[in-house]
KOLVO-688262 format. One line per 4 residues: number of its first residue (from 1); for each residue x negated, y negated, z negated of N, C-alpha, C. Coordinates in nm, 3 decimals. Example, Ala and Ser with C-alpha at 12.3 -4.5 7.8 and 13.67 -1.06 7.14 Angstrom:
BEGIN
1> -1.319,0.569,-0.780,-1.230,0.450,-0.780,-1.320,0.330,-0.780 | -1.285,0.225,-0.708,-1.367,0.106,-0.714,-1.290,-0.003,-0.787
***
This chain:
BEGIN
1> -2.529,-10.331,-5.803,-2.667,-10.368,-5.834,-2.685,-10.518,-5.817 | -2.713,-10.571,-5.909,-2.757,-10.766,-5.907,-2.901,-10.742,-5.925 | -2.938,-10.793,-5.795,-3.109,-10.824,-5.784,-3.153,-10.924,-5.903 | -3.071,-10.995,-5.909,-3.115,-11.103,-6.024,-3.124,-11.088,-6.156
5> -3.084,-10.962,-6.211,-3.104,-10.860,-6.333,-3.200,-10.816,-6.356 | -3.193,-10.755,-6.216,-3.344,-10.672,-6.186,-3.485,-10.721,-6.253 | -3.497,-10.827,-6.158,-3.580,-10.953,-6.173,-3.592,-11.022,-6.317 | -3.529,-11.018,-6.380,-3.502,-11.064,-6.550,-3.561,-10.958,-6.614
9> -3.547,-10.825,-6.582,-3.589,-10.737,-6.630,-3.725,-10.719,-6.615 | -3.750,-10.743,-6.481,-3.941,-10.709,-6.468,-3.984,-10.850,-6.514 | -3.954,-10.948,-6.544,-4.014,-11.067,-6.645,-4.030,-11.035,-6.753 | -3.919,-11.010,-6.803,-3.920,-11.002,-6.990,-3.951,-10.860,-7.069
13> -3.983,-10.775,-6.973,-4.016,-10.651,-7.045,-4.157,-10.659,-7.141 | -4.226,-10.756,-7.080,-4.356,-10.709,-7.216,-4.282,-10.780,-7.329 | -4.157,-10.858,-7.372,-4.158,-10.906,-7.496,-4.143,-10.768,-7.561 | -4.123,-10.604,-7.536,-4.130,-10.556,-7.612,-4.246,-10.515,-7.681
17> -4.381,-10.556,-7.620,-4.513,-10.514,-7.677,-4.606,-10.584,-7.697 | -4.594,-10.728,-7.637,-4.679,-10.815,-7.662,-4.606,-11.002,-7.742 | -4.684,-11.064,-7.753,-4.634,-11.188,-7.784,-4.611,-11.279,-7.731 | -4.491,-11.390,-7.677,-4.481,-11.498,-7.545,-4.421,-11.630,-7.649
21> -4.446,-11.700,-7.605,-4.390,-11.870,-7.595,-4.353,-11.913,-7.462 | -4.234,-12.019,-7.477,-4.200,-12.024,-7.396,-4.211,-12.184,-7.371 | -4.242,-12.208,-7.253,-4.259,-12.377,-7.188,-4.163,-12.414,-7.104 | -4.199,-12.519,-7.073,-4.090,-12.584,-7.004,-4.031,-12.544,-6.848
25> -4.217,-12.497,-6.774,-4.178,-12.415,-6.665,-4.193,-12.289,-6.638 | -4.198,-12.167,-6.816,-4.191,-12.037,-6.805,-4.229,-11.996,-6.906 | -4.270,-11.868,-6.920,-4.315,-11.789,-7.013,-4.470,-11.774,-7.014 | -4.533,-11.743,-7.146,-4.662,-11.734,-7.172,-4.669,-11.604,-7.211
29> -4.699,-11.497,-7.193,-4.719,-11.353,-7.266,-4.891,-11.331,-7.314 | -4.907,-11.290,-7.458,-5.056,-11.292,-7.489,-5.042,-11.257,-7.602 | -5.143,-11.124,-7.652,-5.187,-11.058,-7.737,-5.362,-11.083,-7.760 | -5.390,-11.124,-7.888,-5.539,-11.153,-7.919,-5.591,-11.034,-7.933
33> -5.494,-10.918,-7.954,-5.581,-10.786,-8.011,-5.574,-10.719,-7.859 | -5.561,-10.696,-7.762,-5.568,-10.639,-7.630,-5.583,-10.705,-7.527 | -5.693,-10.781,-7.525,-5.686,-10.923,-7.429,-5.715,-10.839,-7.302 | -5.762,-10.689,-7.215,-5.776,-10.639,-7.172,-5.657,-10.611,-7.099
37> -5.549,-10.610,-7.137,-5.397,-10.571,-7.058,-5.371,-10.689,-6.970 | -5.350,-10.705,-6.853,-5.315,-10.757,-6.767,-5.178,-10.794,-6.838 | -5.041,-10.677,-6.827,-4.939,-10.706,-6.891,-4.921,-10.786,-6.999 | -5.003,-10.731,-7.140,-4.988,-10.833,-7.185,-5.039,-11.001,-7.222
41> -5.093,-11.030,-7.109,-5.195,-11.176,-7.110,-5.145,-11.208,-6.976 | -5.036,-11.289,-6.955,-4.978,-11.346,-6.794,-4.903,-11.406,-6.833 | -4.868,-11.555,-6.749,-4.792,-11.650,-6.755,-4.659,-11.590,-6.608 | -4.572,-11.653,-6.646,-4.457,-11.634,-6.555,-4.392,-11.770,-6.516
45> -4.404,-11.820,-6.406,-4.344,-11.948,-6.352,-4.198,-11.924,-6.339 | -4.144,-12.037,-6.371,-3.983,-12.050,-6.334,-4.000,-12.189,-6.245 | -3.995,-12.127,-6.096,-4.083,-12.287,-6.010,-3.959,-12.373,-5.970 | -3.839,-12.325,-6.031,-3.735,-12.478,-6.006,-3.792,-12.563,-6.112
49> -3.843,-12.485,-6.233,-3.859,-12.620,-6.345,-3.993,-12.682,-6.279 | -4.018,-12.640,-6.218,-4.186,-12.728,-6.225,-4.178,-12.851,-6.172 | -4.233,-12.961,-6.225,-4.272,-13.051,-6.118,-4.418,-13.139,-6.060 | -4.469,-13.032,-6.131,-4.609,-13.069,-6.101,-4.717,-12.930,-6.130
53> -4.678,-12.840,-6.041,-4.827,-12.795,-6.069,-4.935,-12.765,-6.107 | -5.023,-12.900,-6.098,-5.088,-12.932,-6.120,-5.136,-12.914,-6.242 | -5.035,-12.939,-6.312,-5.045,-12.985,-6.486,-4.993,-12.850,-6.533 | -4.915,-12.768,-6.456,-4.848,-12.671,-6.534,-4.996,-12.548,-6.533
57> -5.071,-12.525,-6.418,-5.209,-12.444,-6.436,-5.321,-12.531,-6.521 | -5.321,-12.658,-6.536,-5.434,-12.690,-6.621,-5.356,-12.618,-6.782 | -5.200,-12.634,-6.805,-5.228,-12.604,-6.912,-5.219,-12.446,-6.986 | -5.173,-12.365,-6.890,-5.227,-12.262,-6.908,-5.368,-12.170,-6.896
61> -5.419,-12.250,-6.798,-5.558,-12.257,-6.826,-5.646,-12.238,-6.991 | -5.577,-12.390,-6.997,-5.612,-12.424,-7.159,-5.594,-12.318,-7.260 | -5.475,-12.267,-7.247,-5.414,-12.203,-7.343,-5.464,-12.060,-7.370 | -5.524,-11.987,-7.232,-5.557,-11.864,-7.236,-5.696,-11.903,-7.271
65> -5.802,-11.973,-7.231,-5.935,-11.984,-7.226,-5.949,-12.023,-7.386 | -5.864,-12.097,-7.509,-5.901,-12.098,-7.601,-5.886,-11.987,-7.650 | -5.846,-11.895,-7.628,-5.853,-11.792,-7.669,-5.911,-11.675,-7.634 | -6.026,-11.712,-7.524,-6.065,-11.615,-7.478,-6.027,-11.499,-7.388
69> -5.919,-11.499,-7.360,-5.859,-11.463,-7.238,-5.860,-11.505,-7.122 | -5.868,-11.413,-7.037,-5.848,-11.494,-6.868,-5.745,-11.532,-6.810 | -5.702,-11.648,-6.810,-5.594,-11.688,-6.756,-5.546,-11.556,-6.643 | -5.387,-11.590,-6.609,-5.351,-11.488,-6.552,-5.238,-11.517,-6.478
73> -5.174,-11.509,-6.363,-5.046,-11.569,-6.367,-4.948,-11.452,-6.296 | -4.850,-11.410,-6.307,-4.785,-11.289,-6.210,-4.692,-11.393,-6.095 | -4.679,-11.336,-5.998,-4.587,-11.378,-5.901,-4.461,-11.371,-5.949 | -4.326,-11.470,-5.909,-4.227,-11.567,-5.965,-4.115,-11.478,-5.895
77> -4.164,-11.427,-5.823,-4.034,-11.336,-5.723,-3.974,-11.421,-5.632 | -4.021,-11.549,-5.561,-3.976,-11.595,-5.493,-4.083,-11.613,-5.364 | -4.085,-11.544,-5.267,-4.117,-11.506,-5.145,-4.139,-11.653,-5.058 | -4.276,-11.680,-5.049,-4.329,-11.840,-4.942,-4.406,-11.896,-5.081
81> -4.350,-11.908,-5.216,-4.381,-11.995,-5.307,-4.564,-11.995,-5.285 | -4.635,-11.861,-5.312,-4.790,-11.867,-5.263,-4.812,-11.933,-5.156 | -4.795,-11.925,-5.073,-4.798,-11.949,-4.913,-4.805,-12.130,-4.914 | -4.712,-12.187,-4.952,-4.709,-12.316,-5.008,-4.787,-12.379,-5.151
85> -4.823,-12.296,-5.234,-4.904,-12.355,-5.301,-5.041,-12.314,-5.323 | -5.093,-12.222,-5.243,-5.214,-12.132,-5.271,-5.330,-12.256,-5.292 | -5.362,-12.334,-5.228,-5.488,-12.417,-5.186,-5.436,-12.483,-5.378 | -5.358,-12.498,-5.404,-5.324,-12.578,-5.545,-5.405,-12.485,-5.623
89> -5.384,-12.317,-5.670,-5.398,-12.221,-5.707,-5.564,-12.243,-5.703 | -5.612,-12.237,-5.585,-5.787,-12.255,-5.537,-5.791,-12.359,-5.620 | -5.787,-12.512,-5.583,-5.831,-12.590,-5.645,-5.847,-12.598,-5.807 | -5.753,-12.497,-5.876,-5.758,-12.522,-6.039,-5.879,-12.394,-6.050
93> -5.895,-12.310,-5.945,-6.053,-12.230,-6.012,-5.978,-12.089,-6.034 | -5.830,-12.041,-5.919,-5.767,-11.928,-5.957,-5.812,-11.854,-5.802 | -5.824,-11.729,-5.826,-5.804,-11.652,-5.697,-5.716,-11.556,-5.676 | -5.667,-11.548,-5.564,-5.521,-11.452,-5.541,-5.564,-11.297,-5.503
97> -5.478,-11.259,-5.621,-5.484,-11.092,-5.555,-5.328,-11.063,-5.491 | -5.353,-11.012,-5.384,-5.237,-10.981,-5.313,-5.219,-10.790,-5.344 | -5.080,-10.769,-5.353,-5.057,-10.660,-5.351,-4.946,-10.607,-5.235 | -5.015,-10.573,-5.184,-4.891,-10.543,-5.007,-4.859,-10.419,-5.029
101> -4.931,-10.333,-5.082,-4.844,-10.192,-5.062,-4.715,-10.129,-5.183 | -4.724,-10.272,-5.308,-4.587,-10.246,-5.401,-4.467,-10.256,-5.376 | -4.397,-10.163,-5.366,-4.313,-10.162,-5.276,-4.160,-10.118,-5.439 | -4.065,-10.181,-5.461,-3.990,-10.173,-5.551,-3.879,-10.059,-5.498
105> -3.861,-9.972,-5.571,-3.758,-9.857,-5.504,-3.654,-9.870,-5.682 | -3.490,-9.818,-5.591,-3.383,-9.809,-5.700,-3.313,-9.696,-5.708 | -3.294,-9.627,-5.806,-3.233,-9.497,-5.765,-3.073,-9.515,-5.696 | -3.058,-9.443,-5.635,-2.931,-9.481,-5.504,-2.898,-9.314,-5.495
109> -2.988,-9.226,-5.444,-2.952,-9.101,-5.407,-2.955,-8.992,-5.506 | -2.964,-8.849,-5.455,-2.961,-8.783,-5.506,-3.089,-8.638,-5.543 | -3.094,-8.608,-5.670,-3.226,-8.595,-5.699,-3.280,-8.440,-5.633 | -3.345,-8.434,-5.560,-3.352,-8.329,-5.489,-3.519,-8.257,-5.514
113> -3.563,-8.289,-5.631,-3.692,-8.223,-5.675,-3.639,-8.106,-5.755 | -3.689,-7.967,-5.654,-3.695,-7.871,-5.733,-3.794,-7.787,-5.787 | -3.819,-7.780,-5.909,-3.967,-7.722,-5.934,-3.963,-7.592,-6.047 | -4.055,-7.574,-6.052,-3.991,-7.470,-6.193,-4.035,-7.513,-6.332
117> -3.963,-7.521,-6.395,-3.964,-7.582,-6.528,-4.047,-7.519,-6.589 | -4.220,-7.586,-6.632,-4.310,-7.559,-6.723,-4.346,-7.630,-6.868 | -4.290,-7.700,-6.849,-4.330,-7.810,-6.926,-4.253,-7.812,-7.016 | -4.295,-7.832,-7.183,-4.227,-7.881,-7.256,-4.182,-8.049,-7.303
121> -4.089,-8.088,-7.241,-4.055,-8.246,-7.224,-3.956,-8.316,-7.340 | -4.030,-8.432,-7.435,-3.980,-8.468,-7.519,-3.963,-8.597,-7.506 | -3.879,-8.633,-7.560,-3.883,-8.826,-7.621,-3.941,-8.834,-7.741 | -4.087,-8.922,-7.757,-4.143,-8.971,-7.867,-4.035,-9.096,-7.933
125> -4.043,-9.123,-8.028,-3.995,-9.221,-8.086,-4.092,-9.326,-8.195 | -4.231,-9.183,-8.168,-4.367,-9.219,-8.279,-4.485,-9.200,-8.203 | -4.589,-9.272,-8.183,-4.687,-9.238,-8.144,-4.768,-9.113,-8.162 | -4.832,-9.031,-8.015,-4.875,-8.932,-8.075,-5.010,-8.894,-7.974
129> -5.148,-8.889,-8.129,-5.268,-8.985,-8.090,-5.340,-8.901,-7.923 | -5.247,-8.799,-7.909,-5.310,-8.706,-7.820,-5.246,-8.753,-7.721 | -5.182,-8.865,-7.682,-5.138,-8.921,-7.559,-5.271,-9.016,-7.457 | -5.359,-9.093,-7.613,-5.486,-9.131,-7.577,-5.581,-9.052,-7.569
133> -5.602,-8.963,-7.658,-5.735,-8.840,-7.572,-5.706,-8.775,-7.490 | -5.624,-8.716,-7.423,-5.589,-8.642,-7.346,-5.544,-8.697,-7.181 | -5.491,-8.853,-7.200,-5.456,-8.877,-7.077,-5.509,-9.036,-7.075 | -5.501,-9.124,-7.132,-5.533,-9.277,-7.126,-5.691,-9.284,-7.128
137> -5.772,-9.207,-7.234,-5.891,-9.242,-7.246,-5.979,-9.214,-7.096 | -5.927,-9.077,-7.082,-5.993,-9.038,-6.998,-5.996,-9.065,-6.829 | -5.852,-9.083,-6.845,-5.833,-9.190,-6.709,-5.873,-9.326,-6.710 | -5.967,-9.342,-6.763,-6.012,-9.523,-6.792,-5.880,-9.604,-6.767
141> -5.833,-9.565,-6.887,-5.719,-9.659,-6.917,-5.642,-9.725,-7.078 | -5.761,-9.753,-7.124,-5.752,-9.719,-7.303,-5.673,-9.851,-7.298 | -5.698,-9.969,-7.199,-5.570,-10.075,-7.234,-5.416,-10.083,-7.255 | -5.370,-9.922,-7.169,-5.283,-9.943,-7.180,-5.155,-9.857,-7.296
145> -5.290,-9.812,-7.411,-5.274,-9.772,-7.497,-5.231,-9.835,-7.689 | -5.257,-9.946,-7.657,-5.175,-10.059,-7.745,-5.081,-10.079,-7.709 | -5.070,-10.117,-7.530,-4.923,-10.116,-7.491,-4.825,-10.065,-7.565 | -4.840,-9.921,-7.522,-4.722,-9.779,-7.531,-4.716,-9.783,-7.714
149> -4.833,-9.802,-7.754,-4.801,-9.789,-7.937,-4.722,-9.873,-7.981 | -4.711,-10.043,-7.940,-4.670,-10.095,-7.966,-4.481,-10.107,-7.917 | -4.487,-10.072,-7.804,-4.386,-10.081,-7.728,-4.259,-9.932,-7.786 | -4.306,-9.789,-7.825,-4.238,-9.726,-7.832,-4.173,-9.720,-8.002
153> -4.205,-9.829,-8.050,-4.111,-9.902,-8.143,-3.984,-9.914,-8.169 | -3.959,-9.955,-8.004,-3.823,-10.044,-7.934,-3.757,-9.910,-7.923 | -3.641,-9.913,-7.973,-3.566,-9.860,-7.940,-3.477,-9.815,-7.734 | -3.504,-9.957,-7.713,-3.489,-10.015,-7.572,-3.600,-9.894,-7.463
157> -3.704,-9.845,-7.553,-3.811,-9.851,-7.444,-3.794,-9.669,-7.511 | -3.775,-9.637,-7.386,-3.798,-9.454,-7.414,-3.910,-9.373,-7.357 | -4.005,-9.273,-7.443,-4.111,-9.262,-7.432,-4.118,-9.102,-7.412 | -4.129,-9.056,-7.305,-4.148,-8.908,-7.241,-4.269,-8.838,-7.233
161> -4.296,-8.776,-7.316,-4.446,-8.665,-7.292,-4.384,-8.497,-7.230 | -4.494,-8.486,-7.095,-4.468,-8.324,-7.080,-4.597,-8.248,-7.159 | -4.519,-8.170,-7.238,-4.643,-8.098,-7.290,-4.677,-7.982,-7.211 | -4.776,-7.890,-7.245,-4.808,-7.803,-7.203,-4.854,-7.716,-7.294
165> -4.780,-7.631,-7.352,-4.853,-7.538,-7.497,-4.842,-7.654,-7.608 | -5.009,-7.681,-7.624,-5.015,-7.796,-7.731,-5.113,-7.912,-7.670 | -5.084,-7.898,-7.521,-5.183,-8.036,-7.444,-5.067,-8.117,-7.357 | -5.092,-8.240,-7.445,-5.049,-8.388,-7.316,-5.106,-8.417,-7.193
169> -5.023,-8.352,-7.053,-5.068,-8.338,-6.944,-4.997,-8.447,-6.863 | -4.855,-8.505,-6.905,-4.792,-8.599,-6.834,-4.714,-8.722,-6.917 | -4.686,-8.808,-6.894,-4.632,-8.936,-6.982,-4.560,-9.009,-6.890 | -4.413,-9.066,-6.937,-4.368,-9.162,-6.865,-4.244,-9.216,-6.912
173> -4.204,-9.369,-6.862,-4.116,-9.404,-6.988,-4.004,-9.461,-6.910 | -3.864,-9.502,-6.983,-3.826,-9.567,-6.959,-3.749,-9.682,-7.051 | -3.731,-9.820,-6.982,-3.708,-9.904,-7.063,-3.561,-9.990,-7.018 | -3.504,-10.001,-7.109,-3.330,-10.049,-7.093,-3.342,-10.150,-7.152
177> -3.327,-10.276,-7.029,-3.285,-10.361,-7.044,-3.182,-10.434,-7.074 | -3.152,-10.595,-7.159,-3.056,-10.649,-7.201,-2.993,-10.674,-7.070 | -2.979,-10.622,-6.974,-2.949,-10.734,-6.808,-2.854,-10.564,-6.703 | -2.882,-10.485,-6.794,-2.804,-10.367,-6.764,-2.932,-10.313,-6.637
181> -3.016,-10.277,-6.648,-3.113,-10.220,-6.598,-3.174,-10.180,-6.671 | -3.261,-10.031,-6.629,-3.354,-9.934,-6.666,-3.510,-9.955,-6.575 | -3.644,-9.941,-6.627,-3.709,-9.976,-6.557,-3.819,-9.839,-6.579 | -3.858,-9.724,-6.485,-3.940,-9.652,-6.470,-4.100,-9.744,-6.501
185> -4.139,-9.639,-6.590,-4.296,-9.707,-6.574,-4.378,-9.640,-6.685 | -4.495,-9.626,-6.677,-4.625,-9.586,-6.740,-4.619,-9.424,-6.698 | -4.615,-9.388,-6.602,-4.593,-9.228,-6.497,-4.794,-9.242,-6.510 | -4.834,-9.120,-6.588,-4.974,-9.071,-6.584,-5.000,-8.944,-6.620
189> -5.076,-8.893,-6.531,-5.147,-8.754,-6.562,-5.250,-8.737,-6.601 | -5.303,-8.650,-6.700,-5.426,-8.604,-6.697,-5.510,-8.585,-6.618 | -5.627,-8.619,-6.612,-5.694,-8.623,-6.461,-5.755,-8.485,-6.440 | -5.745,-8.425,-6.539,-5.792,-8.262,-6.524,-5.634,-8.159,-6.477
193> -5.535,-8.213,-6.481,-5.423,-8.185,-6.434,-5.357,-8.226,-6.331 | -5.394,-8.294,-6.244,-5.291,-8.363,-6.152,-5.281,-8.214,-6.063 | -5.192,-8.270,-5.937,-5.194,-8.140,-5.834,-5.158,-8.006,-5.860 | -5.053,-8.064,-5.985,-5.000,-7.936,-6.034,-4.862,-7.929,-6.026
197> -4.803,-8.055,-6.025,-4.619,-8.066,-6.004,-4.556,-8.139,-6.093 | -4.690,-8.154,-6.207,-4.625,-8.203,-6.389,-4.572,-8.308,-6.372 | -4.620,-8.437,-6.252,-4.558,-8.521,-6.274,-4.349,-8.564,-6.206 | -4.381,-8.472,-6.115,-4.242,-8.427,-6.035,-4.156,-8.378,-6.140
201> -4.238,-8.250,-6.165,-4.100,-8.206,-6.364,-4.073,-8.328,-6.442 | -4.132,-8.413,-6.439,-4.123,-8.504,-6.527,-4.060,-8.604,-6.484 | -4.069,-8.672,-6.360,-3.974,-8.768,-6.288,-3.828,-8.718,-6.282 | -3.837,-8.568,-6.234,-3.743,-8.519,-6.260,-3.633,-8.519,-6.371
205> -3.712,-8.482,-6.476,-3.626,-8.474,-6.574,-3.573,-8.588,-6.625 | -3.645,-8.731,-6.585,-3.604,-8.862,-6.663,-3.507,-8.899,-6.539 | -3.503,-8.857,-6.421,-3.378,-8.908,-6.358,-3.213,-8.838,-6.415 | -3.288,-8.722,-6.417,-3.107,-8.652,-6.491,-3.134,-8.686,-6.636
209> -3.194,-8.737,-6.700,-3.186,-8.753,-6.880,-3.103,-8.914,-6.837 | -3.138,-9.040,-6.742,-3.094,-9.137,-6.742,-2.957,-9.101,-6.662 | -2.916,-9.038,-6.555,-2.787,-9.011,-6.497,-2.684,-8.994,-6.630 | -2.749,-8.887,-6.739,-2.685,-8.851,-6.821,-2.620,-8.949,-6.938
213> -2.708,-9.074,-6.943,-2.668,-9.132,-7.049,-2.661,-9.257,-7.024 | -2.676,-9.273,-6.905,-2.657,-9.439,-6.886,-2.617,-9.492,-6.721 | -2.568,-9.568,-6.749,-2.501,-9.624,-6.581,-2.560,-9.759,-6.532 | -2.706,-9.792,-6.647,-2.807,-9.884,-6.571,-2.873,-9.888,-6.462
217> -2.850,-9.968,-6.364,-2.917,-9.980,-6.238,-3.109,-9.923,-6.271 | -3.130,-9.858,-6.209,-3.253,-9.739,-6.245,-3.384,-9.765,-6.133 | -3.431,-9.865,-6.195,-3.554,-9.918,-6.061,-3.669,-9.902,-6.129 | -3.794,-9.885,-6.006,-3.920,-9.866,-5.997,-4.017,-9.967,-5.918
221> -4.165,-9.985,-5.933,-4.196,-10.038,-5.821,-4.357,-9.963,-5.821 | -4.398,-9.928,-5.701,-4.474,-9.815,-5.697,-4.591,-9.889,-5.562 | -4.712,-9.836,-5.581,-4.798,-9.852,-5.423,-4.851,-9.766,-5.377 | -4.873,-9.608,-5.495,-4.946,-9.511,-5.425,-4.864,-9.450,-5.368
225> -4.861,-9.386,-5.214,-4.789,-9.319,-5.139,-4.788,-9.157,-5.188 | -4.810,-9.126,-5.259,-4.818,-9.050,-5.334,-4.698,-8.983,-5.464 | -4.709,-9.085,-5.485,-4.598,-9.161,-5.602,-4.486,-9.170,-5.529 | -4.446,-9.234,-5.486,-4.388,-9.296,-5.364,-4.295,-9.148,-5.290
229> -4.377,-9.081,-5.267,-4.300,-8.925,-5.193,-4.255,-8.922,-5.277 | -4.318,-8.863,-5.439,-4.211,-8.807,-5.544,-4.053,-8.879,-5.587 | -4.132,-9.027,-5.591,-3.960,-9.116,-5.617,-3.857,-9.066,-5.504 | -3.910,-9.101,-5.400,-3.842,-9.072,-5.288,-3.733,-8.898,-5.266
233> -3.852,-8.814,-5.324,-3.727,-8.702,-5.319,-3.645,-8.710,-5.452 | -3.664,-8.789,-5.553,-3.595,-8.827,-5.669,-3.493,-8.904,-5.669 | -3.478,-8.948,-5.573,-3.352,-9.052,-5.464,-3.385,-9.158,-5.482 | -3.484,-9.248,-5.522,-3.514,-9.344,-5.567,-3.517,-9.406,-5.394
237> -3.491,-9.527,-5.320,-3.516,-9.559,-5.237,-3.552,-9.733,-5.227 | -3.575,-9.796,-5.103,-3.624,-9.936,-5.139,-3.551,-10.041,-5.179 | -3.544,-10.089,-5.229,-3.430,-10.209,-5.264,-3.425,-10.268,-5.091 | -3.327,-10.334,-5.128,-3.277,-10.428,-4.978,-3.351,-10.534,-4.972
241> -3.410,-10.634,-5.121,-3.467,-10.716,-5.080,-3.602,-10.656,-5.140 | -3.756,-10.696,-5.075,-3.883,-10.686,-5.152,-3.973,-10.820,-5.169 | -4.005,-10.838,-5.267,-4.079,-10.954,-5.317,-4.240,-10.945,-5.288 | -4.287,-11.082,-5.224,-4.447,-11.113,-5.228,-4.496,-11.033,-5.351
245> -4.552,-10.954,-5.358,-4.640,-10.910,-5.518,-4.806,-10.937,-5.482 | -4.853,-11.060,-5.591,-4.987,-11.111,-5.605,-4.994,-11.193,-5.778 | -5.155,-11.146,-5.790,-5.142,-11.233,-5.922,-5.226,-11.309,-5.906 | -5.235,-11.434,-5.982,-5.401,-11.582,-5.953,-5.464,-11.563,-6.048
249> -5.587,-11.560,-6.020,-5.673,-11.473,-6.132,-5.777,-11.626,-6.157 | -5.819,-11.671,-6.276,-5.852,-11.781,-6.282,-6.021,-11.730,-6.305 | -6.105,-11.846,-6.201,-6.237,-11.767,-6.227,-6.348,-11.878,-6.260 | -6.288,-12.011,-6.293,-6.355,-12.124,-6.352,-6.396,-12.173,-6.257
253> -6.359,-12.195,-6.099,-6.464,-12.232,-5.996,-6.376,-12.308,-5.913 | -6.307,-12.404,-5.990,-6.219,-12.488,-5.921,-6.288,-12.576,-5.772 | -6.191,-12.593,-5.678,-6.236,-12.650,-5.495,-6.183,-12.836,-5.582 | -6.205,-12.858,-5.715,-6.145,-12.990,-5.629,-6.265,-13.113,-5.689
***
């Protein structure tokens, strides 16, 4: 396992669904038609290139606000970097959301969820519109429904529905990276379904569908403890190293 793959991987995954340019000290990710996705509207620092700061948030600033987006920035994966520049962050008019309970887990063990198989579990390769009525809309989550349309395109990005009869009760994907990593993500239930197991059958089944076909390092990063049990009896466990997770949310109310 190379952490530094890893890390390449949770950077560059929205190029499969959204649009980026790239600068001198990182990446720009931004879609005009879903300005609502966090994912896809965030800048990514590469803070060896930087040498000023200063100039590197005024101009992303710029860049998102002409367009009506809220600036956005994700954390760099390098652990102190906030800590040392936060008051910079304040002064351009950004505020920090900290996330302490994301905790990144890799599959390592062995999958020990046993449930009884209800579900009928497929790979989409096409969008299918009952993924949004049935589970995105209603979980107030319609942003992240351009995402997944756009994204299950990619060949790279594999797209899991558990059905139930003829109702979408569970969703979850995975995405194979150029860096030899797989990355768990978009795990949702119906909110009239949870507390039923669907999502365990379903973690389930994408750990032995990926055992089966691929020897990519197989990571997650999760905060509900909830979630969290299921990876966990799925063998998924914590990586060795864990990264600061916070994003600077720009709110026009610069300290300087």
């Amino acid at each position: 396992m190379n952490i530094n793959n890893i890390i390449l991987t949770e950077i560059e995954f929205p190029k499969v669904f959204t649009n980026f340019i790239r600068r001198s000290y990182g990446l720009i990710y931004y879609n005009d038609n879903n300005k609502s996705s966090h994912d896809s509207n965030h800048a990514i620092l590469y803070t060896d290139k930087i040498d000023n700061l200063d100039i590197v948030l005024d101009d992303i600033s710029e860049f998102y606000l002409q367009r009506g987006i809220t600036p956005r920035i994700y954390h760099p994966y390098i652990n102190g970097f906030l800590e040392q520049n936060k008051q910079i962050f304040l002064n351009h008019g950004y505020d920090i959301e900290i996330y302490d309970s994301c905790q990144y887990m890799l599959l390592t063990g062995e999958n020990k969820i046993n449930v009884t198989k209800r579900l009928s579990i497929k790979r989409l390769r096409e969008w299918d519109e009952r993924i949004a009525s049935q589970i995105f809309i209603p979980n107030d989550k319609e942003y992240a429904i351009n995402v997944i349309k756009e994204a299950v395109k990619n060949e790279k990005y594999h797209l899991f529905v558990g059905y139930l009869d003829d109702i979408v009760v569970t969703v979850a994907s995975i995405f194979y990276s150029n860096y030899g990593c797989a990355r768990l993500d978009d795990v949702e239930t119906a909110i009239t379904q949870r507390n039923n197991g669907y999502s365990r059958e379903l973690i389930s089944h994408l750990v032995e569908y990926h055992k089966e076909n691929s020897k990519a390092a197989f990571y997650l990063w999760a905060e509900n403890p909830t979630a969290i049990k299921i990876y966990t009896e799925a063998g998924f466990t914590l990586m060795p190293i864990q990264y600061e997770a916070w994003a600077a949310v720009y709110n026009g109310e610069g300290q300087k």
